[in-house]
TITORNU-475599 format. One record per residue (C-alpha): residue number from 0; x, y, z; residue in three letters. Coordinates in steps of 0.1 Angstrom, whole numbers. Example, Ala and Ser with C-alpha at 12.3 -4.5 7.8 and 13.67 -1.06 7.14 Angstrom:
! residues 2
{drense = 0, px = 123, py = -45, pz = 78, zaro = Ala}
{drense = 1, px = 137, py = -11, pz = 71, zaro = Ser}
//
This chain:
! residues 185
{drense = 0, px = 69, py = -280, pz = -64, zaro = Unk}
{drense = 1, px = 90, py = -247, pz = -61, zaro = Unk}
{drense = 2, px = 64, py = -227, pz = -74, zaro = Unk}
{drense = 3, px = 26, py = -228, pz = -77, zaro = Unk}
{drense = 4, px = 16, py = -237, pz = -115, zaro = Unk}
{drense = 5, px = 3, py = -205, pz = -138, zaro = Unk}
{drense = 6, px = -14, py = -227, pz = -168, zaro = Unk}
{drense = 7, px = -33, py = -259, pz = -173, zaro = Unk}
{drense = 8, px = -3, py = -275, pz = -189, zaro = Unk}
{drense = 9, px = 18, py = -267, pz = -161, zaro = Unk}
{drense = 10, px = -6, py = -281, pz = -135, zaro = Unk}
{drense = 11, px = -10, py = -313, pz = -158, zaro = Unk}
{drense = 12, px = 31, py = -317, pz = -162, zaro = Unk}
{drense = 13, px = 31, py = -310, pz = -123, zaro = Unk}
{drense = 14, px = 5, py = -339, pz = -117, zaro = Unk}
{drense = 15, px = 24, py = -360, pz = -139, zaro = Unk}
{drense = 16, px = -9, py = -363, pz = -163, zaro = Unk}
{drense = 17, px = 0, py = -360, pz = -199, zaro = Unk}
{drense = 18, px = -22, py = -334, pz = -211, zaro = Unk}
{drense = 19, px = -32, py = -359, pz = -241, zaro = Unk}
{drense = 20, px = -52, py = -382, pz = -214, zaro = Unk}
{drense = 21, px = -69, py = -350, pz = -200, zaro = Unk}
{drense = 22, px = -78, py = -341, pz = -234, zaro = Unk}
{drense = 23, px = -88, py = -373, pz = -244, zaro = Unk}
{drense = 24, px = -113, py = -378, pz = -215, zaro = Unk}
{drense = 25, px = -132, py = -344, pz = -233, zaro = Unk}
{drense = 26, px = -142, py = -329, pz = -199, zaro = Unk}
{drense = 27, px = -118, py = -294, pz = -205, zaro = Unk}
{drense = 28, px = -133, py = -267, pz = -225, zaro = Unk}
{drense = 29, px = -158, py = -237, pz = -219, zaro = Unk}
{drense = 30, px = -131, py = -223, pz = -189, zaro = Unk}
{drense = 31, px = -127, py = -261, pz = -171, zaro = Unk}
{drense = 32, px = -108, py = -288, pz = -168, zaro = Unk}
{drense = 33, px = -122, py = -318, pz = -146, zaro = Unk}
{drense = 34, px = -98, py = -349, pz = -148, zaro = Unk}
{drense = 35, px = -97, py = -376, pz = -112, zaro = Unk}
{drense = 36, px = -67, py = -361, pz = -107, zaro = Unk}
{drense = 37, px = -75, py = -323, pz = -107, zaro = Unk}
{drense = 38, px = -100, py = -298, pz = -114, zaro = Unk}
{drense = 39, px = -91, py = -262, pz = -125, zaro = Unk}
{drense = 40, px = -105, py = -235, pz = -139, zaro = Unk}
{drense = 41, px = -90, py = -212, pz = -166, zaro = Unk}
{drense = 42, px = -95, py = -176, pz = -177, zaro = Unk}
{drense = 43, px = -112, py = -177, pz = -211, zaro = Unk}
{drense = 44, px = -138, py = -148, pz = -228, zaro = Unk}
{drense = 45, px = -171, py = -164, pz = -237, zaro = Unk}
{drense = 46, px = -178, py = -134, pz = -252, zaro = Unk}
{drense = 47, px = -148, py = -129, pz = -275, zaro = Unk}
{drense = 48, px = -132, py = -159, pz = -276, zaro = Unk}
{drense = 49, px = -137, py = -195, pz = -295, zaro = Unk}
{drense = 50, px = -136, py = -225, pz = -272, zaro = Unk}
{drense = 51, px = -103, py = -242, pz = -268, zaro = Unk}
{drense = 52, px = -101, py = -266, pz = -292, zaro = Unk}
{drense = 53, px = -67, py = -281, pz = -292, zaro = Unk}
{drense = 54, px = -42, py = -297, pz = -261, zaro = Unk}
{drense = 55, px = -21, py = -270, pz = -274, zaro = Unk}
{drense = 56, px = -41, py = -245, pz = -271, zaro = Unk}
{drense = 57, px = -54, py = -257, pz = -235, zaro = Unk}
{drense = 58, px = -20, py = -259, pz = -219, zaro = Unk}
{drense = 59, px = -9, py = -220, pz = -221, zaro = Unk}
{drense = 60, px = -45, py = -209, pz = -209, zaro = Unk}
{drense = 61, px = -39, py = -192, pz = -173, zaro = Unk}
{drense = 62, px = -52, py = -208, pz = -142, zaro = Unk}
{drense = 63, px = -83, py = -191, pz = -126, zaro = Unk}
{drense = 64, px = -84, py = -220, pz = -97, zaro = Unk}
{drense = 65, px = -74, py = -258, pz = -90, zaro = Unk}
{drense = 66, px = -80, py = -284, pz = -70, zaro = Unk}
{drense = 67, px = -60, py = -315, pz = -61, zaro = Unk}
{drense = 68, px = -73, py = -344, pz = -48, zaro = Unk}
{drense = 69, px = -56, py = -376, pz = -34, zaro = Unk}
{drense = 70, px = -76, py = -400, pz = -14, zaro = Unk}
{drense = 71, px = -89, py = -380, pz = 16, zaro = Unk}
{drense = 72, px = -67, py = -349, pz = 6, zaro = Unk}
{drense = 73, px = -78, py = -320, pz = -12, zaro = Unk}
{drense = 74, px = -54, py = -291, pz = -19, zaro = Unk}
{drense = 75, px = -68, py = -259, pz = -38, zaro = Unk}
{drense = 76, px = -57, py = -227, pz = -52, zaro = Unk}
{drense = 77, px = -72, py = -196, pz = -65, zaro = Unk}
{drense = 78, px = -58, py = -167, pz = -85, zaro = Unk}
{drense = 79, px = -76, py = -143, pz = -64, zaro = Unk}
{drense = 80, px = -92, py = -146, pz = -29, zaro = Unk}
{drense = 81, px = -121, py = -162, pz = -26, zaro = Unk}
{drense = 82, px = -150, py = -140, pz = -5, zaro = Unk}
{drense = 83, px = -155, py = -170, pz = 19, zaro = Unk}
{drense = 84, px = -120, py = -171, pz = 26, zaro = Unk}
{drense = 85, px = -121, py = -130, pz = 37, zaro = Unk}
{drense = 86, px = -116, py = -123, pz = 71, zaro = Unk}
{drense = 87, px = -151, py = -111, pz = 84, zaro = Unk}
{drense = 88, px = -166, py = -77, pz = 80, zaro = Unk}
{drense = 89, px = -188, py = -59, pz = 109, zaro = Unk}
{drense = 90, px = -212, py = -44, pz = 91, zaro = Unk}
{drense = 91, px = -223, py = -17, pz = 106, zaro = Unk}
{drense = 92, px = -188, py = -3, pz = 106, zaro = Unk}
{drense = 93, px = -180, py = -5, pz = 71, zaro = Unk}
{drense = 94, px = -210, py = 13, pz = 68, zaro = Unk}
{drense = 95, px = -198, py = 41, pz = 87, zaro = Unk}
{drense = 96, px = -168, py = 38, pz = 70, zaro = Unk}
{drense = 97, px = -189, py = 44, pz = 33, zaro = Unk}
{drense = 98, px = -203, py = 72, pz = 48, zaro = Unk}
{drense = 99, px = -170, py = 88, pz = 60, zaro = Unk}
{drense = 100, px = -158, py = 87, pz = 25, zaro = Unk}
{drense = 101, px = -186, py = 95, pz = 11, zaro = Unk}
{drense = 102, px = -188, py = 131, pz = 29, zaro = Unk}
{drense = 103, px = -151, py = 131, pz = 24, zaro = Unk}
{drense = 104, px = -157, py = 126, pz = -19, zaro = Unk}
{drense = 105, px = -187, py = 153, pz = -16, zaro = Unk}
{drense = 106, px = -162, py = 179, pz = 0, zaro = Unk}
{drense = 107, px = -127, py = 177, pz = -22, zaro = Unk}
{drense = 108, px = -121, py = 206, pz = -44, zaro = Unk}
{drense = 109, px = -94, py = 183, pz = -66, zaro = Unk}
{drense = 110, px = -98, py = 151, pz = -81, zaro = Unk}
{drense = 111, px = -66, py = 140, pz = -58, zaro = Unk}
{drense = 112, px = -85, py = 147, pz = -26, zaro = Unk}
{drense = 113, px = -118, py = 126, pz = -39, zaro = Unk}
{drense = 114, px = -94, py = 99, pz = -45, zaro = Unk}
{drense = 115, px = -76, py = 104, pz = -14, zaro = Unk}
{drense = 116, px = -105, py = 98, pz = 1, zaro = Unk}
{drense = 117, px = -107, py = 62, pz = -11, zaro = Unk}
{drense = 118, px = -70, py = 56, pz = -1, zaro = Unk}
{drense = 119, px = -62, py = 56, pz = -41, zaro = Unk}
{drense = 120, px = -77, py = 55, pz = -71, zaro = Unk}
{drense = 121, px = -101, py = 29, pz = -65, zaro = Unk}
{drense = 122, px = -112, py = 16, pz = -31, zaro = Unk}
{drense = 123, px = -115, py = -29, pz = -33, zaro = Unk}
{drense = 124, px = -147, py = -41, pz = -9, zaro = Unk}
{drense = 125, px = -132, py = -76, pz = 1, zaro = Unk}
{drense = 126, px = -152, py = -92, pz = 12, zaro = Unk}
{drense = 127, px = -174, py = -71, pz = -11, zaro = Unk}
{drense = 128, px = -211, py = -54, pz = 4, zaro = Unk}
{drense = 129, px = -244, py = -59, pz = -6, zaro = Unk}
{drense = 130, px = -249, py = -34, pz = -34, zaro = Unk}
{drense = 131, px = -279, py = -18, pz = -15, zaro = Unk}
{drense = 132, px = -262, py = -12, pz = 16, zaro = Unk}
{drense = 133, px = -230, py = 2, pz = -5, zaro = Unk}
{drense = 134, px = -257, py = 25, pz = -21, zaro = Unk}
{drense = 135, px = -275, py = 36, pz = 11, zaro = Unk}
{drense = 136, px = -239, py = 40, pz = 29, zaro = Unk}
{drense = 137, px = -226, py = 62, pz = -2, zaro = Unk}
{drense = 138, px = -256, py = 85, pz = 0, zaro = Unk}
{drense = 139, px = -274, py = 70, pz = -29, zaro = Unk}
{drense = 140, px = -297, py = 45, pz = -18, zaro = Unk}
{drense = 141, px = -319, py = 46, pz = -52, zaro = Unk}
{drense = 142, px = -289, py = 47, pz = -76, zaro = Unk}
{drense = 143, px = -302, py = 24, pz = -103, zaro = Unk}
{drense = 144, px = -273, py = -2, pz = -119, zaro = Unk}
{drense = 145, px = -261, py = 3, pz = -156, zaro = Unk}
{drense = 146, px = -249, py = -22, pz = -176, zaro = Unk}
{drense = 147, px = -214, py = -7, pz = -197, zaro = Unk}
{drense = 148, px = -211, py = -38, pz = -219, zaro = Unk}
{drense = 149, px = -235, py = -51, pz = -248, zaro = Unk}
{drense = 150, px = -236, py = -84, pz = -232, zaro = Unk}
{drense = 151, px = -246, py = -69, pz = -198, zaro = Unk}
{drense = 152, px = -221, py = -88, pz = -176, zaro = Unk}
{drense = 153, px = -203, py = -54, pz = -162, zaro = Unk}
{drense = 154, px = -222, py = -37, pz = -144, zaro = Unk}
{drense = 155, px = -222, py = 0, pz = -118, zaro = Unk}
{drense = 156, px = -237, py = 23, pz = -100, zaro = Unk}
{drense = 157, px = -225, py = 53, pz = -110, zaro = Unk}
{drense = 158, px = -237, py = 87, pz = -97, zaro = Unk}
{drense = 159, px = -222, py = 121, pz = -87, zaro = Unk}
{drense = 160, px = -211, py = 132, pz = -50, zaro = Unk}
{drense = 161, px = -202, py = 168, pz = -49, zaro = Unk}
{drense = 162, px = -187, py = 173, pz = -87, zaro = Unk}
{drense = 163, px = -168, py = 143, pz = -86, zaro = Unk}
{drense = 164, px = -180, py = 113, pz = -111, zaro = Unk}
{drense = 165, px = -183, py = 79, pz = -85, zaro = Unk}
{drense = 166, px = -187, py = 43, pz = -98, zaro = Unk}
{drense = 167, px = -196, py = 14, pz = -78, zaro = Unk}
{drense = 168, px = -184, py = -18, pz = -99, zaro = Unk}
{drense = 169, px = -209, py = -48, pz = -88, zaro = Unk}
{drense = 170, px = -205, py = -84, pz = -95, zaro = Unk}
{drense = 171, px = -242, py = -102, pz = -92, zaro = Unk}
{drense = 172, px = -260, py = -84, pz = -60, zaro = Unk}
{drense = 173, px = -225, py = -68, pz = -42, zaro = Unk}
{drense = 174, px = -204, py = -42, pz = -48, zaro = Unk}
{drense = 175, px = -168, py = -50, pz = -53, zaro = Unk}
{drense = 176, px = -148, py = -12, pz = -59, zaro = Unk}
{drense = 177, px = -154, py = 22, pz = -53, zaro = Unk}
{drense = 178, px = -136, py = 48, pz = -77, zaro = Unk}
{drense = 179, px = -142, py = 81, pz = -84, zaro = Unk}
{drense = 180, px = -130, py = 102, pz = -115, zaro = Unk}
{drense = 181, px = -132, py = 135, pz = -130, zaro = Unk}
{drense = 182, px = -155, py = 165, pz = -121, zaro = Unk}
{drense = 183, px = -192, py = 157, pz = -138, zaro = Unk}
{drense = 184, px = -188, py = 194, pz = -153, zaro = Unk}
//
């Protein structure tokens, strides 16, 4: 294969599995496929969106993940990283590291040098930190989560550092970006 499948169709056509038998066995809907062949995962809003309810619809849904199995083989893919496959962290230097920036955030006169700070807009924790250590390390340490979504599924810390606005974007019990935006007033 030249290149890596995007969708569930492509995957399928790539196995050679006709759709129509993955879709007939009725394990694929709710953001999974599971077939003896394969298993993938697709992106799909559970929030927003209707289940997939045709093959049609289930073959241009984008690929989240897969895995390929053959006998003893086992081949898989991911759209992004997965934090187990992240080179390790030393803890106690990222640490220092959130504090660095931290002081550096609390000391910029312009919005650049608060972002500068985190290297760019937005600074990505991979593998991400322990939302109470990213909250102790950024000066914060009883910064209380907010929820920005009715459904409660996004979640930050957000807070001010100097006059800059900063928002820790968490994902369960870690913290997986730093950004920091306009002055607070």
């Amino acid at each position: 294969m030249a290149d890596s499948p995007e969708t569930v169709g492509e995957l399928a056509a790539a196995l050679g599995v006709p759709l129509a038998d993955v879709v007939a066995g009725g394990m694929w809907d709710m953001g999974s496929v599971h077939h003896d062949r394969f298993a993938a995962t697709y992106e799909w809003d559970m929030y927003h969106e209707h289940p997939v309810a045709s093959e049609a619809q289930l073959a241009h849904r984008r690929l989240s993940s897969y895995q390929v199995r053959s006998g003893s083989f086992s081949l898989e893919w991911y759209a992004t990283e997965p934090d187990w496959a992240a080179p390790p962290v030393d803890p106690a230097e990222r640490f220092a590291q959130l504090q660095a920036i931290a002081a550096a955030i609390e000391r910029a006169t312009t919005i650049e040098e608060a972002q500068a700070a985190l290297g760019g807009t937005s600074l990505r924790l991979h593998p991400p930190m322990p939302v109470r250590d990213a909250a102790r390390a950024l000066g914060r340490p009883d910064a209380v989560p907010i929820a920005l979504d009715v459904h409660r599924s996004h979640w930050v810390l957000r807070f001010q550092l100097g006059r800059w606005r900063v928002e820790a974007t968490l994902d369960g019990d870690v913290v997986r970006s730093i950004s920091a935006g306009g002055p607070t007033s």
